[in-house]
C-alpha positions as CSV (number, residue, x, y, z in Angstrom):
1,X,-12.2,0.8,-7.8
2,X,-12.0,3.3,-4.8
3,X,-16.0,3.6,-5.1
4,X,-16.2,-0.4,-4.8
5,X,-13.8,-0.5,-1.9
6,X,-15.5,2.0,0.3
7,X,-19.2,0.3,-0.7
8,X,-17.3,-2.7,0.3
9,X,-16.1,-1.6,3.7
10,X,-19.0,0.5,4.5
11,X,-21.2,-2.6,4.3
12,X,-18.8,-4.7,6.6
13,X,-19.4,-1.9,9.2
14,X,-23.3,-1.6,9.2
15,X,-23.2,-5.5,9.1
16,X,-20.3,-6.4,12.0
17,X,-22.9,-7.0,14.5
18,X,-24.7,-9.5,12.7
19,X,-20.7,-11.1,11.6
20,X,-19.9,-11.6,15.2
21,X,-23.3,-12.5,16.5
22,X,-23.6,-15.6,14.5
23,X,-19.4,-16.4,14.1
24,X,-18.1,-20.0,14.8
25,X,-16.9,-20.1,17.9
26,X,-16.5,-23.8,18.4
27,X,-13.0,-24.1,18.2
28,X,-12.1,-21.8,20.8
29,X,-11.7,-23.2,24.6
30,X,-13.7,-21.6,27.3
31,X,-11.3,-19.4,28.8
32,X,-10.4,-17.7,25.0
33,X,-14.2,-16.8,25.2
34,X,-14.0,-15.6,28.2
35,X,-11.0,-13.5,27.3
36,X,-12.9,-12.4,24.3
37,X,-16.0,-11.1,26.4
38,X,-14.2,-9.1,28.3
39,X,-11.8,-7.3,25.2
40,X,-14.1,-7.0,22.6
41,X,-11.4,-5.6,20.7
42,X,-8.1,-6.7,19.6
43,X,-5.4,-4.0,18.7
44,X,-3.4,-4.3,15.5
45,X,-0.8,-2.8,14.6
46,X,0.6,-2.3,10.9
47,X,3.4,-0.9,8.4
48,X,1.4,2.4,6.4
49,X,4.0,1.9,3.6
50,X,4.3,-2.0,3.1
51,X,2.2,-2.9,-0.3
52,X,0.9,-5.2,-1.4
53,X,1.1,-6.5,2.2
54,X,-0.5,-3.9,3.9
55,X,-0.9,0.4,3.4
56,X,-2.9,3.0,4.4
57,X,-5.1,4.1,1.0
58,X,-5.9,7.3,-0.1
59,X,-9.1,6.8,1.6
60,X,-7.9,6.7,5.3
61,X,-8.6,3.1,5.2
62,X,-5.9,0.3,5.8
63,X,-5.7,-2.6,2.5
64,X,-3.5,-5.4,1.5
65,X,-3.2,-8.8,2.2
66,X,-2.8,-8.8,5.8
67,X,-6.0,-6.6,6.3
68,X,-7.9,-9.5,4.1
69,X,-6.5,-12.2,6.6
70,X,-8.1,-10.1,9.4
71,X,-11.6,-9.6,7.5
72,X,-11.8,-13.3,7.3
73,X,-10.7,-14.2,10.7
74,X,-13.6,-11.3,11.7
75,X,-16.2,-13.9,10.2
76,X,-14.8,-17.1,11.2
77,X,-14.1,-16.0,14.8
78,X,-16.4,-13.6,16.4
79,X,-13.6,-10.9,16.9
80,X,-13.4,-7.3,15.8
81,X,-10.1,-5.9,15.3
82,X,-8.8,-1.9,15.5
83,X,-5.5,-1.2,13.3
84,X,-3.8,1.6,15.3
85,X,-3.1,4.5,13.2
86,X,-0.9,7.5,12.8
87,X,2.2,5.1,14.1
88,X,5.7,4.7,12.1
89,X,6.3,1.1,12.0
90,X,8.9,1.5,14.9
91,X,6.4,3.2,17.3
92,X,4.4,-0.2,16.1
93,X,6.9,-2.7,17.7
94,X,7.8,-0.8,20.7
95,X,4.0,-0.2,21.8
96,X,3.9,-4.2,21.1
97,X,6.3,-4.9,23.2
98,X,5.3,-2.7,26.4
99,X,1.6,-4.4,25.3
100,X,0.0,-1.3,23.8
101,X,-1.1,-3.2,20.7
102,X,-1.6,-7.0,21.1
103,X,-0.8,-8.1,17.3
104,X,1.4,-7.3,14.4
105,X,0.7,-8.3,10.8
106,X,3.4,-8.8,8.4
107,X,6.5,-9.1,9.9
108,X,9.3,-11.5,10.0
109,X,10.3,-13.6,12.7
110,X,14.0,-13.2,13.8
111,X,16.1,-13.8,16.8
112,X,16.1,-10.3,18.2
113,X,12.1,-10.4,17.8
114,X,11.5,-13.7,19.7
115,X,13.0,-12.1,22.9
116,X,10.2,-9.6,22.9
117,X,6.9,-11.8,21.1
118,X,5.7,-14.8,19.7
119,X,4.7,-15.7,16.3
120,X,2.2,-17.5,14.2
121,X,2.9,-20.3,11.7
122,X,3.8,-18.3,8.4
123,X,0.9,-17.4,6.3
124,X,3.6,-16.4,2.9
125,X,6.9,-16.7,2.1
126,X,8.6,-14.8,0.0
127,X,12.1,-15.0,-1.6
128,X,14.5,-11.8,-0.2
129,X,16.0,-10.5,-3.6
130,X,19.6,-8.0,-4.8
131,X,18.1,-5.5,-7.0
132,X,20.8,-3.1,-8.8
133,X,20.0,0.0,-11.4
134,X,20.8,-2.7,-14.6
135,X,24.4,-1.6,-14.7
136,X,27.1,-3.8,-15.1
137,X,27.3,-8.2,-14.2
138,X,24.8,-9.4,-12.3
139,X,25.3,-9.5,-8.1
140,X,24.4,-13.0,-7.2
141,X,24.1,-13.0,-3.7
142,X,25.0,-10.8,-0.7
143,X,28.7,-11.9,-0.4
144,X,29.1,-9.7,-3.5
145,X,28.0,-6.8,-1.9
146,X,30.8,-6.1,0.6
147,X,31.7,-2.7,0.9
148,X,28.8,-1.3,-1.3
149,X,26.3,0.8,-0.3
150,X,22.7,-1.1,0.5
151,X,19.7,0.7,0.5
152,X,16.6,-1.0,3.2
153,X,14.0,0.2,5.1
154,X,14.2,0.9,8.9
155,X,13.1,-1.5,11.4
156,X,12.3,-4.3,8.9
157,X,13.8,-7.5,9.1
158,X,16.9,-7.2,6.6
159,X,18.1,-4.4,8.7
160,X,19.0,-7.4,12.0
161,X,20.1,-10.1,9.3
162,X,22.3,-8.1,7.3
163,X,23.8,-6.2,10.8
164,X,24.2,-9.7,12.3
165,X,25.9,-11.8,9.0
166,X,27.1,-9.3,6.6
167,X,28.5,-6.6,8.6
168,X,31.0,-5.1,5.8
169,X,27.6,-3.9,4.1
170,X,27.0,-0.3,4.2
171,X,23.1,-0.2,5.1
172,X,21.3,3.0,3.9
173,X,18.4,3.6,5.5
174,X,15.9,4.6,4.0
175,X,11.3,4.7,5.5
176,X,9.6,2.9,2.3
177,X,10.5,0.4,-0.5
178,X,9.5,3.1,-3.2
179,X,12.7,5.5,-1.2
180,X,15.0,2.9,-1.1
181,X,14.4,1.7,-5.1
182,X,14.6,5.3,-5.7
183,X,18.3,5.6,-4.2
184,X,19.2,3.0,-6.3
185,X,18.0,4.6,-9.6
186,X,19.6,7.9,-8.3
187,X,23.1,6.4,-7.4
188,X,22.4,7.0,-3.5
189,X,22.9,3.4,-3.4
190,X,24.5,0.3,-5.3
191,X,21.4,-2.1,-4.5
192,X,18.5,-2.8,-2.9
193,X,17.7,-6.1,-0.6
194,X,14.2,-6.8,0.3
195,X,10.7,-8.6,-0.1
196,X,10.2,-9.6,-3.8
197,X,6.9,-9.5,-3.7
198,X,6.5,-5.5,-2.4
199,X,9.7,-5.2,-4.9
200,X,7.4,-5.6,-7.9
201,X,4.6,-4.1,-6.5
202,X,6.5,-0.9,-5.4
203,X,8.2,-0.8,-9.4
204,X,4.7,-1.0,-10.8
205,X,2.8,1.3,-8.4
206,X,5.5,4.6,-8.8
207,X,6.6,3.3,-12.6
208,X,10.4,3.2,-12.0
209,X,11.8,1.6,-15.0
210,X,15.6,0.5,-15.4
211,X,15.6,-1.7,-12.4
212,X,17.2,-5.4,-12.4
213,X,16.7,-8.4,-10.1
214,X,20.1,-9.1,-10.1
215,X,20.6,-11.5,-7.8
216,X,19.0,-13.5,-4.3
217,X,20.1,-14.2,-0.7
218,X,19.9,-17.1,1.6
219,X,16.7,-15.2,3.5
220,X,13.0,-15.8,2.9
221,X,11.0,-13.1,3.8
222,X,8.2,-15.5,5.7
223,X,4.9,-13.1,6.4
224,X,3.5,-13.7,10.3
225,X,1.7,-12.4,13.2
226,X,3.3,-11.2,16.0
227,X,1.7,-11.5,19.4
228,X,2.4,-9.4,22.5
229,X,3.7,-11.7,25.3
230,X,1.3,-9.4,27.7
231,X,-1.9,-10.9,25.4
232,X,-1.1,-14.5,26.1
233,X,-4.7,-15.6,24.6
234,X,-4.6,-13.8,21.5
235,X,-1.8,-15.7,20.0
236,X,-3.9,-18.8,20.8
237,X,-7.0,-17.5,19.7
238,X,-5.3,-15.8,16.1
239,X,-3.6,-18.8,15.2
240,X,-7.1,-21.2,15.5
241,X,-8.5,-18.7,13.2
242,X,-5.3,-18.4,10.7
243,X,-5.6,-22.4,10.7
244,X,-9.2,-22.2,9.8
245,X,-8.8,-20.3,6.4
246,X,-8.7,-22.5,3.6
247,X,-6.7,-23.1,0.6
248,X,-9.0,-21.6,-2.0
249,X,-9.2,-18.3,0.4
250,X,-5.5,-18.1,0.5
251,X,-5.3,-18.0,-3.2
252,X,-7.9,-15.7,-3.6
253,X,-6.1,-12.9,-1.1
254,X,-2.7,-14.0,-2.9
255,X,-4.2,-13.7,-6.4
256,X,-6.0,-10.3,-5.6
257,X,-3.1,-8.5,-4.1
258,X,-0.2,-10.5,-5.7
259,X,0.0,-13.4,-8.1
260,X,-2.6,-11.9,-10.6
261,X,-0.5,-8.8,-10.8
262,X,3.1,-10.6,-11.0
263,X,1.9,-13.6,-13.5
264,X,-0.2,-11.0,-15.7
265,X,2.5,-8.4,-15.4
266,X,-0.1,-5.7,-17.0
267,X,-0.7,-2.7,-15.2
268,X,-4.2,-1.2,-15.4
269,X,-3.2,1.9,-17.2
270,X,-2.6,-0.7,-19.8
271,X,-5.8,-1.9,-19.7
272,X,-7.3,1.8,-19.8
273,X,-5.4,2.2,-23.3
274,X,-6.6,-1.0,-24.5
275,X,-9.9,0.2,-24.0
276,X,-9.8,3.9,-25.3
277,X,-8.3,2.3,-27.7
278,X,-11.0,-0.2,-29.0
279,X,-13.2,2.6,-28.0
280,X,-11.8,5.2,-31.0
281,X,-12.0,2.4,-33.1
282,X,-15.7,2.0,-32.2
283,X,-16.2,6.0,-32.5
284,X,-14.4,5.4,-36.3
285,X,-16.6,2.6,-36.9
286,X,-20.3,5.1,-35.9
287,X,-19.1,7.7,-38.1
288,X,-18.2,5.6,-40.9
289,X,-21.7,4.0,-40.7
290,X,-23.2,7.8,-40.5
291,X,-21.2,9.4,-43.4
292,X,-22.2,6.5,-45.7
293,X,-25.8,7.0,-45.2
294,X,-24.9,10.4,-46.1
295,X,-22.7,10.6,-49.6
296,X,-20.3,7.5,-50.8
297,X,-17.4,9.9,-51.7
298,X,-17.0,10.7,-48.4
299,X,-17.5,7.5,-47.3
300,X,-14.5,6.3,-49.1
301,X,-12.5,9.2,-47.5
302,X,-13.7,7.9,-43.8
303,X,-12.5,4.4,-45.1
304,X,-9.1,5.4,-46.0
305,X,-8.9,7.2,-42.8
306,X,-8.8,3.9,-40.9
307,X,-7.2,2.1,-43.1
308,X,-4.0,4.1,-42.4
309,X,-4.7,4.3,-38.5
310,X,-4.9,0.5,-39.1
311,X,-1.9,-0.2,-40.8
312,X,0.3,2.1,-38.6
313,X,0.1,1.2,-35.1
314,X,2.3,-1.7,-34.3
315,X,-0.4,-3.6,-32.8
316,X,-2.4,-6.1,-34.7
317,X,-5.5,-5.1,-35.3
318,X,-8.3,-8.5,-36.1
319,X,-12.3,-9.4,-36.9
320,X,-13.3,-12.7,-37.4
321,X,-16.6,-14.3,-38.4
322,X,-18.8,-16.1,-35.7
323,X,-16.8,-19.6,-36.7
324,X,-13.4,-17.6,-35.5
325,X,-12.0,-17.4,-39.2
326,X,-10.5,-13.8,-39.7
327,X,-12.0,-11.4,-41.6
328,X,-9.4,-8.8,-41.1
329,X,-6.2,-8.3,-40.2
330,X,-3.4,-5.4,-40.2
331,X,-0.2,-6.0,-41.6
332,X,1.4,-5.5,-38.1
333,X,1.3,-9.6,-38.3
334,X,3.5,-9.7,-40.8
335,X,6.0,-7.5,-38.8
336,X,5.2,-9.9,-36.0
337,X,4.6,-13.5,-37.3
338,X,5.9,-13.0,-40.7
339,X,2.7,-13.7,-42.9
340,X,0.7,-11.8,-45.1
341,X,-2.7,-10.2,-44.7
342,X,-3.8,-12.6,-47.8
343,X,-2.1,-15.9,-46.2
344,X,-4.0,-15.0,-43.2
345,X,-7.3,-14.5,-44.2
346,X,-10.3,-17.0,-44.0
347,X,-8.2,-19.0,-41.8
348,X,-9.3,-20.6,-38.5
349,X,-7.5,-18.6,-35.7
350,X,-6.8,-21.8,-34.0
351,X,-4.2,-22.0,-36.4
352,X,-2.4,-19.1,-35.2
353,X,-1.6,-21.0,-31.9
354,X,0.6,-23.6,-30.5
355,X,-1.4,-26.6,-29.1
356,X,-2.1,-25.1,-25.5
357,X,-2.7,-21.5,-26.6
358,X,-5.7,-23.1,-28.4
359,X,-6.7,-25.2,-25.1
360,X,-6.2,-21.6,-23.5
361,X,-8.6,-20.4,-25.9
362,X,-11.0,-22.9,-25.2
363,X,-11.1,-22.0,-21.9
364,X,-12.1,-18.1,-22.6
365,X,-14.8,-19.6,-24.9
366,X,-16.1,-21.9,-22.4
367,X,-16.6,-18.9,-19.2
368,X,-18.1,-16.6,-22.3
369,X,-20.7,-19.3,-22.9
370,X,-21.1,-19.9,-19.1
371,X,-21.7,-16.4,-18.5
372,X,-23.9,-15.9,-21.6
373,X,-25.8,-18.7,-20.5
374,X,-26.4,-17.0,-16.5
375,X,-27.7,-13.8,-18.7
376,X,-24.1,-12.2,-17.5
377,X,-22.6,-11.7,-20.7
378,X,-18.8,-10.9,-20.7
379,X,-17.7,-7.6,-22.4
380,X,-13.6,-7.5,-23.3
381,X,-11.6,-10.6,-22.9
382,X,-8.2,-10.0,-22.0
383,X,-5.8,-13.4,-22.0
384,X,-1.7,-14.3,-23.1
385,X,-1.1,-17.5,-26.0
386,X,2.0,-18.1,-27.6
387,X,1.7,-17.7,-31.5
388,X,3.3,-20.0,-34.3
389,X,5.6,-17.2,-36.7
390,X,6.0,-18.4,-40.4
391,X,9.4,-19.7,-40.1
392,X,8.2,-21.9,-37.0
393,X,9.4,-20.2,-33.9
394,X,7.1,-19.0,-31.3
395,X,6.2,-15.4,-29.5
396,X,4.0,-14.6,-26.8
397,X,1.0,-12.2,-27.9
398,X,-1.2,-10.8,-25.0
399,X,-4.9,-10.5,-26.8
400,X,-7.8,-8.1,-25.8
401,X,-11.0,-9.1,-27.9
402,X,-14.6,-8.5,-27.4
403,X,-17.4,-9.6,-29.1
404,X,-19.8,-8.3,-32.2
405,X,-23.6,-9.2,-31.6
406,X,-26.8,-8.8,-34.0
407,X,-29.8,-7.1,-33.1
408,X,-30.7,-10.2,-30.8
409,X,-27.8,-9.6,-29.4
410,X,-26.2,-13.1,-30.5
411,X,-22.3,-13.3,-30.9
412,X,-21.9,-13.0,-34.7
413,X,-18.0,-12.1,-34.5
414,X,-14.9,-11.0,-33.2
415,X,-13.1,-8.0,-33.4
416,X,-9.9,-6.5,-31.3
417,X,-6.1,-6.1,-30.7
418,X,-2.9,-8.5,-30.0
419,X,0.0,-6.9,-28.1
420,X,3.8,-8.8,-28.5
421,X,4.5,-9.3,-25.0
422,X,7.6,-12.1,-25.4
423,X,10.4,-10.1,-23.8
424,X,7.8,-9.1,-20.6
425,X,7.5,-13.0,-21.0
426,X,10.9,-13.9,-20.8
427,X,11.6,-11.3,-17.7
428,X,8.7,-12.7,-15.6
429,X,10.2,-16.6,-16.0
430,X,13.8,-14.8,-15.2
431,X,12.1,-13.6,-11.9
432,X,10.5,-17.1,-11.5
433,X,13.7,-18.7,-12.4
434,X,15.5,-16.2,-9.4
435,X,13.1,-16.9,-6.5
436,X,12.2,-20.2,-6.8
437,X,16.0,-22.3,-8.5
438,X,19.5,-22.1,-7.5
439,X,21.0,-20.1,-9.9
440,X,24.5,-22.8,-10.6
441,X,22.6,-26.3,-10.0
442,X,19.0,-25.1,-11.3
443,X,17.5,-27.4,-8.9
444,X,14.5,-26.0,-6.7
445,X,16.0,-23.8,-3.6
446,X,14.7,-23.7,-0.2
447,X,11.5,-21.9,-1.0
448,X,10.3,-23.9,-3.4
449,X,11.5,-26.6,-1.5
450,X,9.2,-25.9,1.6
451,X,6.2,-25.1,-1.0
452,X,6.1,-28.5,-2.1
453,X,7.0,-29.7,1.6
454,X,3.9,-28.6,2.2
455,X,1.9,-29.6,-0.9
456,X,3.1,-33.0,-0.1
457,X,1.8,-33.0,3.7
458,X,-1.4,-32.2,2.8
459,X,-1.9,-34.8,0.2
460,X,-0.1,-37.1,3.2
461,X,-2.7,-36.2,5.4
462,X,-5.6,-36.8,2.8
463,X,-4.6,-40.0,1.6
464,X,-3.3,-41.5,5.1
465,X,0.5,-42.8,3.6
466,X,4.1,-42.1,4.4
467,X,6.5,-40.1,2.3
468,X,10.5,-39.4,3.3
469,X,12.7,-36.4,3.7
470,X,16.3,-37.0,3.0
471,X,18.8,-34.8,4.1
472,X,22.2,-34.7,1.8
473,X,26.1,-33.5,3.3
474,X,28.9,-34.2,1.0
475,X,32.0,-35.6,3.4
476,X,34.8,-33.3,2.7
477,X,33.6,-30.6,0.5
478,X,35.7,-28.1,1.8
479,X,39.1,-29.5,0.9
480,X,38.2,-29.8,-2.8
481,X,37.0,-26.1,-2.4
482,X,40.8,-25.4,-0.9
483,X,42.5,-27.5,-2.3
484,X,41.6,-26.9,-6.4
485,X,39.2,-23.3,-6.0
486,X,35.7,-22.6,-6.1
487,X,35.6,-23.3,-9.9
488,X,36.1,-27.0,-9.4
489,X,33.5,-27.2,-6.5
490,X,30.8,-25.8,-8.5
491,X,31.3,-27.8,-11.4
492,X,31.1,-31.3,-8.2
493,X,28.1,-29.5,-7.0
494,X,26.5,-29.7,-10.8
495,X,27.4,-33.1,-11.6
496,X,26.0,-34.0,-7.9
497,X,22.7,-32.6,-8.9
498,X,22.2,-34.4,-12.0
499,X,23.3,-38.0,-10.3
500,X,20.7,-37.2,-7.7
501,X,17.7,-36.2,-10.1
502,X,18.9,-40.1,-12.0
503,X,18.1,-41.5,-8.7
504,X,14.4,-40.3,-7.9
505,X,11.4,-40.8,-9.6
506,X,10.4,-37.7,-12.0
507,X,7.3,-37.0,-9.2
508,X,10.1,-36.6,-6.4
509,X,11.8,-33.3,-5.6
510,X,15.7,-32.9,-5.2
511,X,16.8,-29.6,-4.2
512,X,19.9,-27.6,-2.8
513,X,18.9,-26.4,0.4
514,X,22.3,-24.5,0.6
515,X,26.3,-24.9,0.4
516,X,27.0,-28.8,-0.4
517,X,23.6,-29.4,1.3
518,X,20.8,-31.1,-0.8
519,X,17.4,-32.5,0.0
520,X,15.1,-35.1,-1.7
521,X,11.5,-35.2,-1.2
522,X,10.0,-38.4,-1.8
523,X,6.2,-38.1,-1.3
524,X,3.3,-40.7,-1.1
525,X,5.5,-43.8,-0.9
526,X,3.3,-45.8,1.2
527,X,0.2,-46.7,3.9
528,X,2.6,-48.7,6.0
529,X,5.7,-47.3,7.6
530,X,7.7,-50.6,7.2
531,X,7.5,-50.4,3.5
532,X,7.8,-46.6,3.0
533,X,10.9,-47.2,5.1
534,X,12.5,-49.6,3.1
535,X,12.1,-47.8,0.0
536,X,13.2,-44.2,1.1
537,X,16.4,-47.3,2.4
538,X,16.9,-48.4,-1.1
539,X,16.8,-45.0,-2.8
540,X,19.3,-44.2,-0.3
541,X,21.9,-47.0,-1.2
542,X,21.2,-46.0,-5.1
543,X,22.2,-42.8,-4.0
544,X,25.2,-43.1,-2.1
545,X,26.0,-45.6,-4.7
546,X,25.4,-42.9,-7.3
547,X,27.5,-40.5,-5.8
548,X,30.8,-42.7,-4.7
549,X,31.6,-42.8,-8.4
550,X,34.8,-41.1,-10.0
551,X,34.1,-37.5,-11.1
552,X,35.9,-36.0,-13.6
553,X,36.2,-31.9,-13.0
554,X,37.6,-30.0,-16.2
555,X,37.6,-26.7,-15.1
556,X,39.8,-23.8,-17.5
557,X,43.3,-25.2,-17.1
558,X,43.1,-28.2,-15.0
559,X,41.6,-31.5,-15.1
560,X,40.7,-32.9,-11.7
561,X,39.5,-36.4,-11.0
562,X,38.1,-36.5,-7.4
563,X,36.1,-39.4,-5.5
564,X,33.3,-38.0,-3.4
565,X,30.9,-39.9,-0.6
566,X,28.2,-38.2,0.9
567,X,26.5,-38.2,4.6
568,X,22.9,-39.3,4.5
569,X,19.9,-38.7,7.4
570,X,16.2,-39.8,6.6
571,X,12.7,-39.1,8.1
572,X,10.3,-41.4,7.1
573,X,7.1,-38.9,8.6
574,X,3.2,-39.5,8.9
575,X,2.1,-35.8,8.4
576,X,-0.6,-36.3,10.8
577,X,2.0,-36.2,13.6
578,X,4.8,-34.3,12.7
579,X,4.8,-30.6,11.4
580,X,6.9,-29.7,8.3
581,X,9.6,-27.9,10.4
582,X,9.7,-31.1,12.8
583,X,10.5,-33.1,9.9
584,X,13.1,-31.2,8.2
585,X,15.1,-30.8,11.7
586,X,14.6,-34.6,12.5
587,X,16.3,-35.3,8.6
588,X,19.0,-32.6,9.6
589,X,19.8,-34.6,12.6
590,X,19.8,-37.5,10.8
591,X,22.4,-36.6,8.7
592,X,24.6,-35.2,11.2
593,X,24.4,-38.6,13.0
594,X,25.5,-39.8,9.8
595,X,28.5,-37.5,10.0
596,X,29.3,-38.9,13.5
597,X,29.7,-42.1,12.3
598,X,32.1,-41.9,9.9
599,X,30.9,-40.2,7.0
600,X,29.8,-42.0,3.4
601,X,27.1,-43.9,6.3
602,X,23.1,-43.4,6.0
603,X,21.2,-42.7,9.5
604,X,17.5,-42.4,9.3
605,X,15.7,-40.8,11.9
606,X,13.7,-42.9,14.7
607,X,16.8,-45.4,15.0
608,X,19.5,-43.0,15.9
């Protein structure tokens, strides 16, 4: 991989002048190419320690995410750009502010930064997460930290937002995200707070095992550049090119440094053992073939011999026929599935999975025949399908096959290994579950929130139509809260939720941005305002209808029966003029307008 990288970079480099020679420059205004005539070069600087996100390799050579955006924005703008190195992340920041280095990549915009740059839109966001040594109840949120001992890294983000609203912490600090998950394994600290994203990444790359996610905070770790306010034009400049990478790229920079490893959740070691192991079984499979050619009793021998290499791993080792119906199996699948070797044999594999492992199956069939077809045949196969067991319930199985040919080299069968991977399962959708839903309503939090914010103005802007933001206060939360304990609140908070999700259609999004605060997202409602108006209206009244009926709150030794109205501000937005922030401020105002006039009242923005 190290080979490929440096072939990679080294062709970049004979080839820049060619890149910026013939790179679209349209977008930039006279004076930006003016600027960029006279400074070639724009300086960047970068965290050494920050992976996935950005690191120096063993190579000398900076990778990660934020060193793809740059590549890109090489090609697509006719700059070059020169990552400082030999600088602590500090030394970074400072020489950025006194205009030694014109950009930053990767950090996170906070109110002690703005004094000193400015910052581009957010190219990832990222949920903050607790993490703990597995010990004891889960943490939850910060609140529950209060006197502990937090380990985080110097100069990074959490160190200003933790200082600033959750000054009873005890911050540890610590230079990397490997040190500080380290002095939580070793009892030098009670938890962790940081980046979820470099959390996982960090656990994989140095193997520490017997940490937890054990909780989430109110903070999303949203990935930017930062721009000198001495380098007025680069901001301008950065940001046309950041707007000029597409979708697709963004997944393919997310997917190479990120998703692939956090949704696969296999590490390549894995992968190495997977194939040393399919290799041995090949070797067994040569000198099985050479010792019968030679005498039949020791064939026999050589036979046996596998056999019991077979039927002892835990694994399940398969072959099937060129019409997928197994030839083979080991009796690991009974262990696993609960059926026999003889129940299992002749049978189509289809019949091993549920409906969509067989569509995911499909799929792998369909890119081997592509591939075949291009003369770019596909060697091992590695995909995840959930299996059917005997007595009907389901596990995950991660399979790694590859392909027996003929002398022709046609596909006559099948042979490899299927790995139980339902616990790994279960912890990656607990992860999913942690950045992504509010742990006591289950409804999407903020982050997912402003993912589908933004899925939803794009398709806005495609398909010229309205959609609504509503923005949700219940009138008088605290006094229930003080009046019969937090118990109580959370169970109004619940029962809140599901009224809401009753009133929206099942393509809407209702979510708990925080507190007693909800949101729902109503998207493509209409092409004229009027009418997309009057329907975010009526959902509105169904709503505050909804909510103004008597709840009844059983809650350990007391039975409460409360009557709750709610404040309600609406944005009916055309995503062509208003940006996603715009629009969740001009719903926030909305509601507070609300507020002002009396409570249990709906306010929609643009009539204020």
């Amino acid at each position: 991989m190290k080979v490929i990288h440096l072939f990679l970079l080294t062709l970049f480099f004979f080839h820049a002048p060619t890149l910026l020679a013939n790179a679209p420059l349209a977008s930039l205004t006279q004076s930006e190419r003016a600027w960029l005539a006279e400074n070639p070069t724009i300086r960047v600087g970068m965290d050494s320690d920050y992976a996935p996100y950005e690191w120096l390799g063993a190579d000398g050579h900076f990778v990660g995410m934020a060193v793809d955006y740059l590549h890109l924005m090489e090609q697509k703008l006719g700059v070059r750009f020169e990552i400082i190195k030999g600088k602590s992340w500090d030394e970074a920041i400072e020489m950025t502010k006194r205009g030694e280095i014109d950009l930053l990549t990767s950090i996170v915009q906070t109110p002690e930064r703005l004094k000193h740059f400015t910052f581009s839109p957010p190219y990832r966001n990222t949920r903050t997460m607790i993490v703990d040594n597995g010990q004891g109840h889960f943490i939850g949120d910060l609140k529950h930290l209060a006197s502990k001992r937090v380990a985080i890294e110097k100069g990074y983000f959490t160190q200003e937002m933790l200082t600033t609203h959750y000054p009873q912490i005890e911050l540890v600090l610590v230079g990397s995200t490997a040190q500080a998950l380290r002095y939580v394994l070793e009892g030098k600290a009670d938890a962790y707070v940081g980046d979820m994203s470099a959390i996982d990444y960090a656990m994989w790359a140095e193997g520490l095992q017997g940490l937890r996610f054990s909780g989430q905070t109110e903070f999303a770790s949203e990935h930017r550049f930062a721009f000198s306010k001495h380098s007025p034009h680069v901001a301008s400049i950065i940001n046309k090119g950041m707007a000029s990478i597409t979708e697709e790229e963004r997944n393919a920079i997310y997917n190479r440094w990120i998703g692939m490893r956090i949704q696969q959740g296999v590490k390549a070691q894995t992968l190495m053992l997977y194939g040393a192991f399919v290799g041995l079984l090949a070797l067994v499979f040569g000198v099985m073939y050479y010792r019968l050619r030679r005498e039949i009793q020791h064939r026999k021998a050589m036979e046996k011999h596998y056999r019991h290499l077979a039927e002892d791993v835990l694994d399940v080792i398969w072959r099937t026929d060129g019409e997928l119906r197994v030839t083979y199996i080991s009796p690991s699948d009974e262990r696993l599935r609960g059926f026999k070797a003889e129940e299992v044999l002749g049978t189509h594999v289809f019949e091993m999975f549920t409906p969509e492992g067989v569509e995911i199956l499909k799929v792998q069939m369909r890119k081997r025949a592509e591939a075949e077809a291009k003369g770019s045949p596909i060697d091992f196969a590695r995909f995840q399908v959930q299996h059917v067991c005997k007595d009907g319930s389901l596990i995950w199985g991660e399979i790694l096959s590859k392909p027996e040919r003929n002398e022709k080299g046609e596909i006559i069968g099948y042979h490899g290994i299927t790995r139980e991977m339902t616990e790994q399962k279960l912890l990656q959708e607990q992860i999913r579950n942690l950045a992504f839903y509010d742990a006591l309503t289950q409804l999407p939090n903020r982050l997912l929130l402003t993912e589908r914010l933004h899925q939803v103005h794009l398709n806005n802007k495609r398909e010229s139509c309205y959609s609504a933001v509503m923005f949700l206060d219940l009138d008088n939360f605290k006094s229930l809260n003080d009046t019969h304990g937090h118990s109580v609140g959370d169970l109004l908070l619940c029962q809140v939720a599901e009224r809401l999700k009753q009133c929206v259609r099942e393509v809407d999004t209702v979510a708990r941005f925080g507190g007693d605060e909800f949101v729902v997202l109503l998207g493509g409602l209409h092409e004229e305002k009027e009418i997309a108006e009057r329907y975010a209206e009526n959902v509105a009244q169904k709503i505050s209808k909804s909510l103004c009926t008597t709840y009844i709150l059983n809650a350990q030794d007391q039975r409460v029966e409360h009557h709750c109205t709610a404040s309600i501000g609406i944005v009916v937005f055309d995503a062509a003029k208003e940006s996603e922030d715009d629009i969740l401020k001009h719903a926030d105002t909305a509601m507070y307008k609300a507020k002002e006039s009396g409570k249990n009242t709906i306010c929609m923005w643009g009539y204020l």
